[in-house]
Structures are given as structure tokens and as C-alpha cells.
Residue frames relative to the residue before (quaternion, step in Angstrom):
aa qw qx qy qz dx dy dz
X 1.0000 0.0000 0.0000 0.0000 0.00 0.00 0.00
X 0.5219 -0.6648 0.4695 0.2552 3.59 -1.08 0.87
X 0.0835 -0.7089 0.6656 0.2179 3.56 -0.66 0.03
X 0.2994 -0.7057 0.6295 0.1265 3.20 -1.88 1.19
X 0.2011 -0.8061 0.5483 0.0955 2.85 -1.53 0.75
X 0.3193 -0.7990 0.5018 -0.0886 2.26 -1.17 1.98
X 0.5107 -0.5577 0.5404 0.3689 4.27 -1.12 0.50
X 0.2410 -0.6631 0.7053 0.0691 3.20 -1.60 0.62
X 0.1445 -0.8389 0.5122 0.1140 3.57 0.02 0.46
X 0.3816 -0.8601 0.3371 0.0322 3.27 -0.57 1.50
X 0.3327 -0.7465 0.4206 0.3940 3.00 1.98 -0.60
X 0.7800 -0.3849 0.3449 0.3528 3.38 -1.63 -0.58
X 0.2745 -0.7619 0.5827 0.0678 3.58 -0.23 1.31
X 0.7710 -0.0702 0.1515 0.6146 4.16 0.99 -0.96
X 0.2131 -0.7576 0.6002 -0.1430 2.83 -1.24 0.99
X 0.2490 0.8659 -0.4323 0.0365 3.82 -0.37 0.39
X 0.2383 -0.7301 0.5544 0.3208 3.60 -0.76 -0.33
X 0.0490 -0.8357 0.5470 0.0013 3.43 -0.89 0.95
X 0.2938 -0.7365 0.5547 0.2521 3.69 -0.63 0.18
X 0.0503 0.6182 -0.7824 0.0563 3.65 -1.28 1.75
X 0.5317 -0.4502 0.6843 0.2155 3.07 -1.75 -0.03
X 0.2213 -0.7863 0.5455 -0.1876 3.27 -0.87 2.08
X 0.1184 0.8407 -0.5163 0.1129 3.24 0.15 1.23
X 0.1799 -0.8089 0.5439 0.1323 3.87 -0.72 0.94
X 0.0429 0.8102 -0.5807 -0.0677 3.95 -0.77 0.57
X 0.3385 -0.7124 0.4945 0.3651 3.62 -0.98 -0.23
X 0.1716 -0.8017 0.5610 0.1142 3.60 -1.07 0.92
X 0.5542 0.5452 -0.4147 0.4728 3.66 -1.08 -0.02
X 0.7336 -0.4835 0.4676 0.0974 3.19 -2.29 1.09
X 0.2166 -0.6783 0.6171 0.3349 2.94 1.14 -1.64
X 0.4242 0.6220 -0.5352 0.3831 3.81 0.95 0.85
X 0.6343 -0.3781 0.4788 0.4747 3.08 -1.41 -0.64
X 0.6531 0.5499 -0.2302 0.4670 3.09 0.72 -1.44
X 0.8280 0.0117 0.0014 0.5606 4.07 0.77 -1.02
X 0.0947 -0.8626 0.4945 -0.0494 3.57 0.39 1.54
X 0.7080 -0.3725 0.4072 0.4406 3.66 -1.49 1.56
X 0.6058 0.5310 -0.5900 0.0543 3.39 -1.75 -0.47
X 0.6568 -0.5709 0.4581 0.1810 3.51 -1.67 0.98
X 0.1159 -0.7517 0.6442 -0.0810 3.28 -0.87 1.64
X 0.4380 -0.6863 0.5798 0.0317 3.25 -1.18 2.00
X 0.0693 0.6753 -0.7317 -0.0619 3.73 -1.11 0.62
X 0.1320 -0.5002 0.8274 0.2186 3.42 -1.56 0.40
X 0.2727 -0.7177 0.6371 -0.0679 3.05 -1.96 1.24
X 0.1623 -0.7780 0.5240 0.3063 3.74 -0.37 0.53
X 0.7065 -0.4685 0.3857 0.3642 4.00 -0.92 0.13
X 0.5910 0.3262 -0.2339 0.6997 3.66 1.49 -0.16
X 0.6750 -0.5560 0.3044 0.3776 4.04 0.26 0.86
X 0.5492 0.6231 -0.4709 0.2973 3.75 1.17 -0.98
X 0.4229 -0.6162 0.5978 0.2902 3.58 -1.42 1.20
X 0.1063 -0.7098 0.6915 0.0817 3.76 -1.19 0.38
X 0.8140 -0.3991 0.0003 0.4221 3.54 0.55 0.26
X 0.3894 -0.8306 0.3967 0.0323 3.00 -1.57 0.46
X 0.2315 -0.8594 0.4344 0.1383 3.96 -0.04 1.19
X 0.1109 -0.8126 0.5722 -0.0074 3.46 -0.88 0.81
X 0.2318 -0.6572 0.5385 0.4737 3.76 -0.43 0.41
X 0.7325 -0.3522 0.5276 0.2470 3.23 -1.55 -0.05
């Protein structure tokens, strides 16, 4: 018999709070093709982007 393999979820190993700079803008034409909608940055305190949110 075969054995499946299966994930074990480990859960949360670390956890922290950190302070970035959260900055929200709007991108897009406002076409169909390129539609308004509100882009999230997370900012570190020295200018470096760390990440970015898009709607779907």
C-alpha cells in the first residue's frame, strides 16, 4: 500500500511587531483595460520598499 503524504502544520514559530511606514496611493488610467484602485506600500525608516498590496 502507498502511503500519502500529507502536511503537518506547525503553526507560528515567531511572531513580532515592528514599525514600517504605510503609505496608500491610487494607480491606473481609470480604463477598462487599467482600472483606479489603491496601492498599499510598507516602507522601512531608511526608504527601502518591503512590500507591496494590490487588489486583485
Amino acid at each position: 500500500m502507498k502511503s500519502e503524504k500529507t502536511v503537518r502544520p506547525r503553526g507560528t514559530d515567531s511572531a513580532r511587531v515592528i514599525q514600517v511606514i504605510e503609505t496608500r496611493s491610487i494607480r491606473g488610467r481609470g480604463t477598462a483595460d487599467d482600472v483606479n484602485r489603491e496601492v498599499i506600500q510598507y516602507w522601512s525608516f531608511d526608504g527601502k520598499l518591503l512590500a507591496e498590496r494590490e487588489p486583485d
